[in-house]
C-alpha positions in Angstrom: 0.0 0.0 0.0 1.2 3.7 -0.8 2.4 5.7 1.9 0.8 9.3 2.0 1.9 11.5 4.3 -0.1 13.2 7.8 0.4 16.6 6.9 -1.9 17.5 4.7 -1.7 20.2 1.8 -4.8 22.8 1.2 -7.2 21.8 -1.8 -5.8 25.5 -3.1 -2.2 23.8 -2.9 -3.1 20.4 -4.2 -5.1 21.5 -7.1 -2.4 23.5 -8.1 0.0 20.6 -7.7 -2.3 18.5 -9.6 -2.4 20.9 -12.5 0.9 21.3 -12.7 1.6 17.5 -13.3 -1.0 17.3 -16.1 1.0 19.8 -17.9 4.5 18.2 -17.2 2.9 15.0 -18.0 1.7 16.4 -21.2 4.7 17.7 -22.6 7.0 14.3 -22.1 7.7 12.7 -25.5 6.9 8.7 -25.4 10.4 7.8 -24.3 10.4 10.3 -21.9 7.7 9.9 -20.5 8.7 6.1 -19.0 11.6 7.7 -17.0 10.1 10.2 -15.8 7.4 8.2 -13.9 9.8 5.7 -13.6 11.7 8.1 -11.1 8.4 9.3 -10.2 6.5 7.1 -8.6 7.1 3.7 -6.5 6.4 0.3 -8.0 3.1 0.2 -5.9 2.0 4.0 -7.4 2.9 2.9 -10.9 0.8 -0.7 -10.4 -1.8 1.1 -8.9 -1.9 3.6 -11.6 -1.7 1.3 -14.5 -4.4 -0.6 -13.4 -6.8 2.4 -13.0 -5.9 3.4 -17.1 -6.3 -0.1 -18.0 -9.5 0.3 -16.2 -11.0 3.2 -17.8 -9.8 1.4 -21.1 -12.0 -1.4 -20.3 -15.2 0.7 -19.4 -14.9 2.7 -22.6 -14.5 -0.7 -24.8 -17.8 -1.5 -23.1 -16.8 -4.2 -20.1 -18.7 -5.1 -17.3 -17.8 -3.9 -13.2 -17.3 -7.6 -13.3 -15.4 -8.4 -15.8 -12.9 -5.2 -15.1 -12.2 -6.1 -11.2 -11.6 -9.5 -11.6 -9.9 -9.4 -14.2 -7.5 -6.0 -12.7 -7.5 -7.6 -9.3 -9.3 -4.5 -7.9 -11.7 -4.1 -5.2 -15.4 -3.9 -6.9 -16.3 -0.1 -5.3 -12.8 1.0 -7.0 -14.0 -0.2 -10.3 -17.6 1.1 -9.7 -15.7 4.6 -9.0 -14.1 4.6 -11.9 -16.8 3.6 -14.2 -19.3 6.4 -12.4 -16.4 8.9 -13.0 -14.9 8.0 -16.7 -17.8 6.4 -18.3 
């Protein structure tokens, strides 16, 4: 499980935070892109991550809440979340 730490930041500060990794993000070529979440993120983030794209993959291609968690190995309320919010 991810570690995230007690001292929370302000929705201002996150938001802000969160914004400016969509641009970075944006910007990487391909190739870059791989390091740079490589260095990142922890093995559990990047899992954790992959699986929730791979997810929202699987809603759009039309997939079931079933079909998605079992065969992601996620919990069924974070695959009902994800279809609610990306589908």
């Amino acid at each position: 499980m991810t570690h995230i730490s007690k001292n929370q930041l302000s929705d201002k500060h996150l938001e802000q935070l969160f914004e400016q990794l969509g641009t970075i993000s944006s910007l990487l070529s391909k190739g870059t892109a791989r390091g740079f979440f490589d260095d990142l993120l922890g093995k559990e983030e990047k899992i954790m991550l992959a699986k929730r794209l791979a997810a929202i993959v699987m809603f759009i291609e039309g997939n079931s809440s079933y079909r998605v968690w079992q065969l992601l190995k996620i919990s069924p309320s974070t695959a009902d979340r994800i279809k609610l919010n990306y589908t």
